[in-house]
C-alpha positions in Angstrom: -6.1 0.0 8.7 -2.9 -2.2 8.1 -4.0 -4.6 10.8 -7.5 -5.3 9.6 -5.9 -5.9 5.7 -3.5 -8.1 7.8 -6.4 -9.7 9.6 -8.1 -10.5 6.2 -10.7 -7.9 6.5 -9.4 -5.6 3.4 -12.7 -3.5 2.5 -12.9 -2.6 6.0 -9.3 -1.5 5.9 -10.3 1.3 3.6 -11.9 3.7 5.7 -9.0 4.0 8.7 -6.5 3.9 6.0 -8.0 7.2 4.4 -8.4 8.7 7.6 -4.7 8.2 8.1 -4.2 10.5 5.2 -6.4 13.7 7.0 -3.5 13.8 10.0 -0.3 15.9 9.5 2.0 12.5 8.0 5.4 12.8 6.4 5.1 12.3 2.2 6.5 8.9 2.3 4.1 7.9 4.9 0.8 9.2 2.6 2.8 7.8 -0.3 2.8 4.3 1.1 -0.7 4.4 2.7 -2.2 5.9 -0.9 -0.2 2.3 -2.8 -2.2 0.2 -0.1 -5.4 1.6 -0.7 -4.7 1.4 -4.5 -3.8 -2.0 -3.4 -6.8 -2.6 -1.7 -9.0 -1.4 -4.2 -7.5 -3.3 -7.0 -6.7 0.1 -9.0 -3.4 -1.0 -10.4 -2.9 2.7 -12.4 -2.8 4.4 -9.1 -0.9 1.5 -7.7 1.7 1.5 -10.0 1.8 5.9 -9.9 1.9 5.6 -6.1 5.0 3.0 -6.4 6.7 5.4 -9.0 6.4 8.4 -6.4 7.1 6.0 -3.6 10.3 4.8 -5.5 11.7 8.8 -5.4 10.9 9.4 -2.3 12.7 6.3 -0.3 14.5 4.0 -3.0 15.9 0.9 -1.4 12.9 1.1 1.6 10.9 -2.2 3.0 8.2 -0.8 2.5 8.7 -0.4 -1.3 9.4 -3.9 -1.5 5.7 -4.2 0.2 4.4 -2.3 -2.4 6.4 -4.2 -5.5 4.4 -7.2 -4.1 0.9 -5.2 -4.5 2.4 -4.7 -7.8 4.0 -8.4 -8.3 0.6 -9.7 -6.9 -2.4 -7.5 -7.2 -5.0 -10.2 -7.2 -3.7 -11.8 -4.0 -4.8 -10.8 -0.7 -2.7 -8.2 1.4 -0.3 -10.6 3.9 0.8 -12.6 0.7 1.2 -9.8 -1.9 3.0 -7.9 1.3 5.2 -10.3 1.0 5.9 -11.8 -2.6 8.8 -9.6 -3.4 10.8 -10.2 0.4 
């Protein structure tokens, strides 16, 4: 899922991305994945709830700097709003 939103192809991100969330993951790792497709779906409430619960579980992690960019940049596409808060 990351690598097609990387390769531009966001809405077809989507579908791998939610599969990731069926497999046994660690919270931080559903955490992140449910702020990318809140990202990707342009829901900013359950971007900016993801981000808080993100924020509790790993404060001071990259990839809650990735997801302060969604937040930052939520109209952009995902390789620039992954990185407008680096």
């Amino acid at each position: 899922g990351q690598a097609l939103a990387m390769a531009g192809r966001e809405q077809e991100a989507i579908a791998p991305l939610e599969q990731a969330l069926d497999s046994e993951v660690t919270a931080e790792w559903a955490t992140y994945v449910r702020a990318t497709l809140a990202f990707l779906r342009r829901d900013g409430p359950a971007l900016q709830a993801a981000r808080a619960s993100y924020a509790a579980l790993a404060p001071g992690s990259m990839r809650l700097r990735i997801i302060d960019g969604f937040v930052a940049c939520p109209t952009e596409p995902y390789m620039k709003a992954a990185h407008c808060k680096m």
